[in-house]
C-alpha positions as CSV (number, residue, x, y, z in Angstrom):
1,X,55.8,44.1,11.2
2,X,52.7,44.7,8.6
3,X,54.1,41.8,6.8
4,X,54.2,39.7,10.2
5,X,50.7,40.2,10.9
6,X,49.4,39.9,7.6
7,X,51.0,36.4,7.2
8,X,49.1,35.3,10.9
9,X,45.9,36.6,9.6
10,X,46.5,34.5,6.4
11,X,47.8,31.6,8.2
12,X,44.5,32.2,10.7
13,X,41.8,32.5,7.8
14,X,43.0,29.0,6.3
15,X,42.9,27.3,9.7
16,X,39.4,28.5,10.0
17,X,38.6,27.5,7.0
18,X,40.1,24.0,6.8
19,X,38.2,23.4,10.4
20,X,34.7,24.3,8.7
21,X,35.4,22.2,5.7
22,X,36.0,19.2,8.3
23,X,33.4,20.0,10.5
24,X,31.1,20.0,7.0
25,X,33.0,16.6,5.9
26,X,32.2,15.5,8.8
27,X,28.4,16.2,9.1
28,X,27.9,14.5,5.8
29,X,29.7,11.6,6.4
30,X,27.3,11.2,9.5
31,X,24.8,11.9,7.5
32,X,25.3,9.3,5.4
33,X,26.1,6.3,7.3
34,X,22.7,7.5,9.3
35,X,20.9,6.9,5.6
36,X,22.4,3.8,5.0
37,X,21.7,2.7,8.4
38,X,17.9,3.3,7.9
39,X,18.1,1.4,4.2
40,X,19.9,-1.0,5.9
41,X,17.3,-1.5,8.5
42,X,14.5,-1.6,5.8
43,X,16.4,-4.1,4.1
44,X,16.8,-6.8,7.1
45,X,13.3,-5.8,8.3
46,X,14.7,-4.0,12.1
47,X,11.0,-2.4,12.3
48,X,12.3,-1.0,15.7
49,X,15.4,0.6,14.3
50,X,12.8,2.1,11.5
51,X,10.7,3.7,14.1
52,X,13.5,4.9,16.2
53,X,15.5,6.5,13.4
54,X,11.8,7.9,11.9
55,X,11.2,9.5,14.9
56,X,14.1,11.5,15.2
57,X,14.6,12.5,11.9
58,X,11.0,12.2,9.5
59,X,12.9,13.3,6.6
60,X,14.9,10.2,6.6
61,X,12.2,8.2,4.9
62,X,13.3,10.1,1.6
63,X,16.4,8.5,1.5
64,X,17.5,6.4,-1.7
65,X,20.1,3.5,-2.5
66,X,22.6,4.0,-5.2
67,X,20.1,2.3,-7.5
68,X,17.3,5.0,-6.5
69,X,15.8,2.4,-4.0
70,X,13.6,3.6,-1.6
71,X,13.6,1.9,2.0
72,X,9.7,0.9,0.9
73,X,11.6,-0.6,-2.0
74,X,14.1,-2.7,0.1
75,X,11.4,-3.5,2.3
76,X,9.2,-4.8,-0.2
77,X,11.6,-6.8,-1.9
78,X,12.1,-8.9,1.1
79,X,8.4,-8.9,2.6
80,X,9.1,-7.3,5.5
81,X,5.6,-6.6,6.0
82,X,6.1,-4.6,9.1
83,X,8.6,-2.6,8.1
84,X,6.6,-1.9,4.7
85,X,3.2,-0.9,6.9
86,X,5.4,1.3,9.4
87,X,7.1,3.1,6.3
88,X,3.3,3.5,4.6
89,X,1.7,4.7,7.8
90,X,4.7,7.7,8.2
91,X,4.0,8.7,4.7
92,X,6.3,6.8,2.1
93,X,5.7,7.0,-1.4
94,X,4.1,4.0,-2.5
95,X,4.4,4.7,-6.2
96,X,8.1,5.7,-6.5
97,X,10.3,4.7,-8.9
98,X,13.6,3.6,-8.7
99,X,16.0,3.7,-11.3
100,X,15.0,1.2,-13.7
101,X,11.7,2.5,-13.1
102,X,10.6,-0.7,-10.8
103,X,8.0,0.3,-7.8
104,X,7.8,-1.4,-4.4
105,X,4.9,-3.4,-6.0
106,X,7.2,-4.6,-8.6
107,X,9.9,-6.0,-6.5
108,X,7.3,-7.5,-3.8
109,X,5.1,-9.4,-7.1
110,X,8.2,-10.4,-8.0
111,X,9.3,-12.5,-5.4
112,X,5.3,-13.3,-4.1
113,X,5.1,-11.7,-1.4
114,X,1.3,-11.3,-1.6
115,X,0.8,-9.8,1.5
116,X,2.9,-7.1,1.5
117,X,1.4,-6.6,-2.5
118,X,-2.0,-5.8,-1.0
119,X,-0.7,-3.9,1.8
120,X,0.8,-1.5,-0.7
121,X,-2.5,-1.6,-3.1
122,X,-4.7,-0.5,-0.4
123,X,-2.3,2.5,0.4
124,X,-2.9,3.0,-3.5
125,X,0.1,1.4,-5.0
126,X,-1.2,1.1,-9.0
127,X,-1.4,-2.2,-10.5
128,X,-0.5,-1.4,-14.1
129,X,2.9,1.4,-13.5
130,X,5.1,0.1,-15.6
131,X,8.9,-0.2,-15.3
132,X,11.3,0.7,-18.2
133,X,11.5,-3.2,-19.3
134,X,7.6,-1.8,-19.9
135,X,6.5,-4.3,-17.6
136,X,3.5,-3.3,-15.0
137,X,3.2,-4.8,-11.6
138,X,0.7,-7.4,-12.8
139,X,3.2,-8.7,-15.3
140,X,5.2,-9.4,-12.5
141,X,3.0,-12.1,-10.6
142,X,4.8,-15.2,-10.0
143,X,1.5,-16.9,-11.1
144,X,-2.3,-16.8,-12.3
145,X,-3.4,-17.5,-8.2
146,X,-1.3,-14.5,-7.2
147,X,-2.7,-12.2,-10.9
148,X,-6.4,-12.9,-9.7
149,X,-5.9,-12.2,-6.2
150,X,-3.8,-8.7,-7.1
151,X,-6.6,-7.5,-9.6
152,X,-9.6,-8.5,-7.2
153,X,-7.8,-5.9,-4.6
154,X,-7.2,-3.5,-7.1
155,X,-10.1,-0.8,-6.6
156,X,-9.1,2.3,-7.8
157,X,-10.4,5.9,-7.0
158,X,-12.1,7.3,-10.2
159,X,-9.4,9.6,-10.6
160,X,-7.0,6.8,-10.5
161,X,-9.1,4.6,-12.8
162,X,-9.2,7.3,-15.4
163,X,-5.9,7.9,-15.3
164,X,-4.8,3.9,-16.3
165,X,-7.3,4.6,-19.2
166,X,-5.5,6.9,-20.7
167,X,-2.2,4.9,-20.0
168,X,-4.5,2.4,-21.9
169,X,-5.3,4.7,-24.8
170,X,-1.8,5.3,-25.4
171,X,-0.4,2.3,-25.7
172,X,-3.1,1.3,-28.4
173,X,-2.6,4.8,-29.8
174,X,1.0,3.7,-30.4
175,X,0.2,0.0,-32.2
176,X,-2.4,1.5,-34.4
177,X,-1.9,2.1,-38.0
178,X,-1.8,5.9,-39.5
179,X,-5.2,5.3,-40.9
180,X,-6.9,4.9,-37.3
181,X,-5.4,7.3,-35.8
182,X,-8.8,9.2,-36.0
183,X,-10.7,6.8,-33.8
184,X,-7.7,6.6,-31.3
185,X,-7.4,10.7,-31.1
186,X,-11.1,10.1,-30.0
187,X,-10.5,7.9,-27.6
188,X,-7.6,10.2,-25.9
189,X,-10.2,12.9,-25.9
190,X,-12.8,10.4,-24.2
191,X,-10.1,9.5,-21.3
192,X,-9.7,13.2,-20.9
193,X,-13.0,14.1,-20.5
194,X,-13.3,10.7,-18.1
195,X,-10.2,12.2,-15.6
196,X,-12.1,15.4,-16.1
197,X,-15.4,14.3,-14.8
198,X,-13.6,12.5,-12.5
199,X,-11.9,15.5,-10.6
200,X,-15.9,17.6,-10.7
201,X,-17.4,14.6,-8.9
């Protein structure tokens, strides 16, 4: 009789538990499809869908691709310009990085979508982050019309603009011969003391 009951309460506890792990299963899977809905949605520029989904879940605008795209990414890359000032104004991170280290302002340089490039600048998108090719946004203008116009709109904060001098510094720092690397130390100490005065003001 012990054994009897024993054996339900077994046979009980691993019902319950294969029901929770489904029920989990299936909360992810919804999960899921809903994030690649919203990517989807940056992707083909649905603004509407982007909004709607937004709206009922803010946390959504985190989502990544398998490549670490961000819907601002997707966006970008096909100047949805819409899509990309809806994603900005609910808080997307213009400066992320996907996983070959390209930025939204990458991927919309890249194909010349100017517009959507100055849309992202004046949310603060930096002209000179660099992917892991070591190419920065600039590099990626389609041509010398598009570079001028990019750098014209580029007008940094002074925090911002100290912080692309050190980026600067380094890069010399790392092309400069052993014997100069007294003047370069210098100027890594000058571009501190320039974010420095930066953050007081």
């Amino acid at each position: 009789m012990k054994f009897q009951h024993a054996r339900k309460s077994l046979w009980l506890m691993v019902v319950v538990v294969a029901a929770a792990a489904a029920a989990v299963a299936y909360v992810s899977l919804n999960h899921q499809r809903g994030l690649d809905a919203f990517l989807s949605a940056a992707d083909i520029g649905d603004c509407a869908a982007i909004d709607r989904m937004l709206a009922s879940d803010a946390k959504i605008i985190e989502a990544r691709d398998r490549f670490g795209r961000s819907a601002l990414h997707l966006a970008a890359r096909h100047g949805n310009l819409d899509v990309v000032k809806s994603l900005i104004n609910r808080g997307a991170d213009v400066g992320a990085q996907d996983e070959s280290g390209q930025t939204p302002l990458h991927l919309a340089l890249r194909e010349d979508y100017v517009d959507v490039a100055l849309a992202l600048i004046s949310a603060g998108a930096c002209i000179y982050t660099e992917n892991k090719q070591g190419m920065s946004c600039v590099d990626c203008c389609c041509s010398e019309e598009t570079r001028k116009k990019i750098t014209a709109a580029y007008q940094p904060s002074a925090i911002g603009e100290a912080a692309d001098q050190v980026v600067r510094e380094s890069k010399q720092i790392m092309n400069t011969p052993r014997s100069h690397l007294g003047l370069a130390g210098q100027a890594m100490k000058d571009a501190k003391e320039a974010i420095n005065e930066a953050y007081r003001k």
